[in-house]
N, C-alpha and C positions, 0 to 999 in steps of 0.2 A: 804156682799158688794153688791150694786144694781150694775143694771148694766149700763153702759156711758149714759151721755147725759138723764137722770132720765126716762127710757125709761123702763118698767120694762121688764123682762129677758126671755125667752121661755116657762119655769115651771108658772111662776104667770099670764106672762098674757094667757097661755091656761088653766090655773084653776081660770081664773076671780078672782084673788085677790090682792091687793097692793103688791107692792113690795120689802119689807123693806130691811134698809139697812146691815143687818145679812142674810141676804136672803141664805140659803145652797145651793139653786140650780143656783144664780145668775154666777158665776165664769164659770160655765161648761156648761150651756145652754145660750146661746147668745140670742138676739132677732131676729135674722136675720138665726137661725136654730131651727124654727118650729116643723118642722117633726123630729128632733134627741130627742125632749121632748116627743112626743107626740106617736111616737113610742116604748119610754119604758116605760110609763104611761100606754099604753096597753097592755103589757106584764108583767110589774113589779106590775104597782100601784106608785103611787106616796109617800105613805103613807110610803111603806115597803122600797122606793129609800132613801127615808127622813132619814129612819132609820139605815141606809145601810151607808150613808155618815157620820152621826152623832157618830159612832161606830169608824169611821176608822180616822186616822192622815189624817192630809190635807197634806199633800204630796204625800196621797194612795187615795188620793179622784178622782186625775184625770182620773188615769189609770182604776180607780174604773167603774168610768162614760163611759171611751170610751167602756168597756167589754161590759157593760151591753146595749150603743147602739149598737154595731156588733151584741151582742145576739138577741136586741130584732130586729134588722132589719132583720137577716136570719131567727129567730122566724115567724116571718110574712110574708116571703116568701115560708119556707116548715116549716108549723106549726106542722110537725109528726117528723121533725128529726132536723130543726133547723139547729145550727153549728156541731153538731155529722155528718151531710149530707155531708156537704163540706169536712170535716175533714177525714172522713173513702174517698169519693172519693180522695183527695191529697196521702192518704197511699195507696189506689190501682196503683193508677199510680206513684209513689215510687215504691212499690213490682214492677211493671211491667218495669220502667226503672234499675233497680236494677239488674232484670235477662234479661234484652239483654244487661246490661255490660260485665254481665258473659258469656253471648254467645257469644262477640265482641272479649271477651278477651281469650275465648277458640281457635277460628278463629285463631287468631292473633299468639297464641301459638304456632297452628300445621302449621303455614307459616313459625315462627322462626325455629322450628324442621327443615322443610325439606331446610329452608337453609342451616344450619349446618352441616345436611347429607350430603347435594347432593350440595355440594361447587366445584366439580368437572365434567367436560365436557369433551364429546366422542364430538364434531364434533359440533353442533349444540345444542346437548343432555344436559340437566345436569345429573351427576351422580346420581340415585336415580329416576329417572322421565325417564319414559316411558321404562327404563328399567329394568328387576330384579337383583338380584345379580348375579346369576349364568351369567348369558348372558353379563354382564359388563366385569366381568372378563375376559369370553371366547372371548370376544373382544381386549382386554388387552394383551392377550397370541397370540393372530394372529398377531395384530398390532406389537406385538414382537417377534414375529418368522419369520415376513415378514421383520423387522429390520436387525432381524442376518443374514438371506440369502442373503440380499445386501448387507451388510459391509462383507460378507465372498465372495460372486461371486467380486466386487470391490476391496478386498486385493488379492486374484489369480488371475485377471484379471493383475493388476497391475505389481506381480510379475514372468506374462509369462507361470506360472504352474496350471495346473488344477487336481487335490488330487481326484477324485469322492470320496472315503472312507470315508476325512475328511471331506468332505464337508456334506455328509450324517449322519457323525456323530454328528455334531455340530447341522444340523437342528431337529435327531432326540431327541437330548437335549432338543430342546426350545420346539417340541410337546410334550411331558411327559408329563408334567401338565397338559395337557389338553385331558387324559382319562377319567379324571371325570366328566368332563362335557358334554362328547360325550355322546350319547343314546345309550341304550341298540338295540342288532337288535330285528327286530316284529319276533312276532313266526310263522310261514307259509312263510316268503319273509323276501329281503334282505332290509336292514336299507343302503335307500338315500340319508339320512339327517346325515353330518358329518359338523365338525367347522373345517377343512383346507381348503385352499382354492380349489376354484376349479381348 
């Protein structure tokens, strides 16, 4: 088929020859795109295009034609690597966004971790964050021995009487647990550093 307007097609008139109405290259080389004929004329040959088309179903002929312009135009830009050029660079930067997913999503993971842990707050603190376990707890154990001592001096207050005995007993209760987390004394001096209050 020629191509509109009896105008002959991109392939015939840059090979100087009529343009018949069978014409293989008429459909897929317009007249009004030059350079898509003449760029794979340069790489291809026209000869070998010819043959190329004639082999395939015309419904494999378009897709056939846009390949071999991509090719032959990246051909003529880096005539050493062609579309293998672009190609390997697209899968570099693939690999490369592929692994700061994996970092994004490692990130992301040990954020969900320490919320899960440290769902709990001293004051300001969350649990887990700026402090250790041990020291959590021994906070935990003060803040509750300093609990009992005032709902214990508050119910003897209350009821006129004052027990010293019971009253020593009950707080030496709530300090118990928390011999294990006191420090050993240094060897030469005495150990300053205790968790009751001062």
């Amino acid at each position: 088929m020629a191509s509109s307007s009896n105008s002959p097609c991109a392939a015939c008139k840059f090979l100087r020859r009529k343009c018949q109405p069978e014409c293989v290259f008429a459909p897929y080389f317009p007249p009004d795109q030059p350079t898509k004929f003449s760029n794979v004329h340069k790489v291809f040959g026209a000869s070998n295009v010819t043959k190329l088309l004639n082999d395939l179903h015309p419904h494999q002929r378009e897709d056939a034609v846009n390949s071999l312009a991509y090719e032959a135009d990246m051909r003529l830009r880096d005539p050493v690597y062609g579309c293998v050029g672009v190609i390997s660079l697209l899968q570099h930067q693939l690999r490369q966004l592929q692994i700061d997913l994996t970092c994004a999503k490692s990130e992301l993971s040990k954020y969900q971790n320490v919320g899960i842990t440290g769902h709990g707050f001293i004051g300001n603190t969350p649990m887990g964050i700026g402090l250790g376990r041990d020291q959590f707890f021994a906070r935990e154990q003060q803040m509750m021995m300093r609990s009992n001592y005032d709902s214990e001096m508050a119910r003897l207050g209350a009821s006129g009487a004052y027990d010293a005995s019971l009253l020593a007993m009950n707080v030496s209760a709530s300090i118990g647990p928390l011999g294990q987390f006191q420090q050993q004394p240094r060897a030469g001096g005495d150990d300053r550093r205790s968790i009751g209050p001062a």
